[in-house]
C-alpha positions in Angstrom: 102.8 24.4 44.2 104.5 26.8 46.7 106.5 23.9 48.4 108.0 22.6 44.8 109.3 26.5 43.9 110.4 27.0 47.4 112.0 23.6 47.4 113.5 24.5 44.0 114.6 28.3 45.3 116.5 26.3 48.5 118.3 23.4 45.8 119.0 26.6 43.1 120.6 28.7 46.4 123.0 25.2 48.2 124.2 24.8 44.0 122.1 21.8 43.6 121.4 20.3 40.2 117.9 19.6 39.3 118.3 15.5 39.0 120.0 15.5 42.2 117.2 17.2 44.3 114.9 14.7 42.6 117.3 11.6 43.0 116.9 12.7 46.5 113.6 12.7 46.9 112.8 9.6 45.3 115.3 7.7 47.6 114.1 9.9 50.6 110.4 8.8 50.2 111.0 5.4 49.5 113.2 4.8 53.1 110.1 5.4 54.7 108.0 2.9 53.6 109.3 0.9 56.4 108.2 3.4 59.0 104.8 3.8 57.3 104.1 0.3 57.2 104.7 0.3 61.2 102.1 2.8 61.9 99.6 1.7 59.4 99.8 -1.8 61.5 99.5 0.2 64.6 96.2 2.0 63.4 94.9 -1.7 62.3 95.6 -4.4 65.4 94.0 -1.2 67.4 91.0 -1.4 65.1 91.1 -5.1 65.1 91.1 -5.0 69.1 88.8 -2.4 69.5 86.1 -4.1 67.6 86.3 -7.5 69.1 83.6 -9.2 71.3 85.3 -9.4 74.6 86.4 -5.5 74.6 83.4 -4.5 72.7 81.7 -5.6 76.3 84.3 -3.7 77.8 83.1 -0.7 76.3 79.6 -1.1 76.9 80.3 -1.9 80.6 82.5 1.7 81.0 80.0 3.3 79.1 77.5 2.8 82.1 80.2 4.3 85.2 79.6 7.8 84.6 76.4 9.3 85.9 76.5 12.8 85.0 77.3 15.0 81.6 80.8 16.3 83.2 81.9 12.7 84.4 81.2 11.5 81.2 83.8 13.6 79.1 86.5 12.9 81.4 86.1 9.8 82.0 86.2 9.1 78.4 89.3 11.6 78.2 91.0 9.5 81.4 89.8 6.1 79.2 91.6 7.6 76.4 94.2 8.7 77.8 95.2 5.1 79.9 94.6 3.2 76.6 96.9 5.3 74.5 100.1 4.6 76.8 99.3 1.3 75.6 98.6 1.9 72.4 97.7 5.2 70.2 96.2 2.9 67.5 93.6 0.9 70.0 93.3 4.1 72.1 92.2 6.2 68.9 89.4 3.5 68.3 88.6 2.5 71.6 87.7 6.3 72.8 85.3 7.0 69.3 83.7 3.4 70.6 83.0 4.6 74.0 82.2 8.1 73.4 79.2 6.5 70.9 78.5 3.5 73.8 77.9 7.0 76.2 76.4 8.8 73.7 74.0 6.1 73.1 72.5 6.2 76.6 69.3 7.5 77.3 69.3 8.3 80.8 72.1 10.7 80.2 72.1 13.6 77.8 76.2 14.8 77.2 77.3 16.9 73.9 78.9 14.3 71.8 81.1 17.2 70.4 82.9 17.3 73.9 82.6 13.6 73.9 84.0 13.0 70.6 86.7 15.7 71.9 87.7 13.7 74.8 87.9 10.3 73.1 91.3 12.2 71.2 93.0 12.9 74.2 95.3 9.9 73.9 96.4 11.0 70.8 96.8 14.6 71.7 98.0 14.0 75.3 99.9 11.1 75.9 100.6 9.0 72.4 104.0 9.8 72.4 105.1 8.2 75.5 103.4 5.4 75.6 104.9 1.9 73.7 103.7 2.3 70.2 104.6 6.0 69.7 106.3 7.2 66.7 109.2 7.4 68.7 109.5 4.1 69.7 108.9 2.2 66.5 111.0 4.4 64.6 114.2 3.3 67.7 112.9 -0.6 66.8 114.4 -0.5 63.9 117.4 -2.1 62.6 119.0 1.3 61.6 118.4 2.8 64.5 120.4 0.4 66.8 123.5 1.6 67.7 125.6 -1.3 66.9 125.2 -0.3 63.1 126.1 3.3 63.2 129.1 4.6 63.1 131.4 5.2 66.2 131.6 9.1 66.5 131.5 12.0 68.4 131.4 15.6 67.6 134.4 16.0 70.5 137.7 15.8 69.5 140.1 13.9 71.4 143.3 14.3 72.7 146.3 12.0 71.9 146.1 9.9 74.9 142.8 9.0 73.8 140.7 10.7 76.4 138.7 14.3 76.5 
């Protein structure tokens, strides 16, 4: 309720009609259905990996490396972390997996709080840079390319045509 009155407040105080701060909304959330899409396909081909046979293996064969409580958490942090430049979407499902694969063991008793902890350290750490960030689907698309903005520059030029 406080972000519709303080959103009404701001359109009241720039001299904004009502219909146009809606209008603007409306059209606003609808450009970024695009965008959402993207990242709601990153979230499922990372499930859809992490859950398949051959790297469901994987994770049972990292889950045995670590041999103590401490080697455990960062490891899975590391794991995390190396997965998310890949991927944020695989790396968020792929750390829960192996922080349950170690948690699972018997011979080796580690918090799964600072497990489960760990296995988001791709997503707190690193996401952003690797190739499915946020950043880098939103610069895949169309709009983004600069080909179909606008050729401008907040310099003015001279008239010769240079700075």
């Amino acid at each position: 309720m406080a972000g519709v009155v303080i959103i009404a407040l701001a359109a009241l105080a720039i001299g904004a009609t009502p219909q146009s701060v809606a209008d603007s909304f409306g059209n606003g959330f609808w450009d970024l259905t695009a965008f959402t899409l993207q990242m709601a396909m990153v979230v499922l081909t990372g499930y859809v990996v992490a859950t398949s046979p051959p790297v469901a293996k994987l994770i049972n064969r990292l889950a045995l490396v670590p041999s103590t409580a401490r080697m455990a958490v960062s490891f899975v942090a590391m794991m995390s972390m190396s997965v998310s430049f890949l991927n944020w979407g695989l790396s968020l499902i792929f750390g829960g997996l192996l922080a349950r694969a170690i948690a699972r063991r018997k011979d080796l008793t580690v918090d799964y709080r600072a497990l489960g902890a760990a296995a988001f350290m791709g997503l707190g750490a690193v996401w952003a840079l690797g190739l499915s960030s946020s950043a880098a689907q939103l610069q895949a698309t169309a709009a983004s390319l600069a080909a179909s903005r606008p050729r401008s520059s907040p310099f003015p030029r001279e008239a010769s045509g240079t700075l």
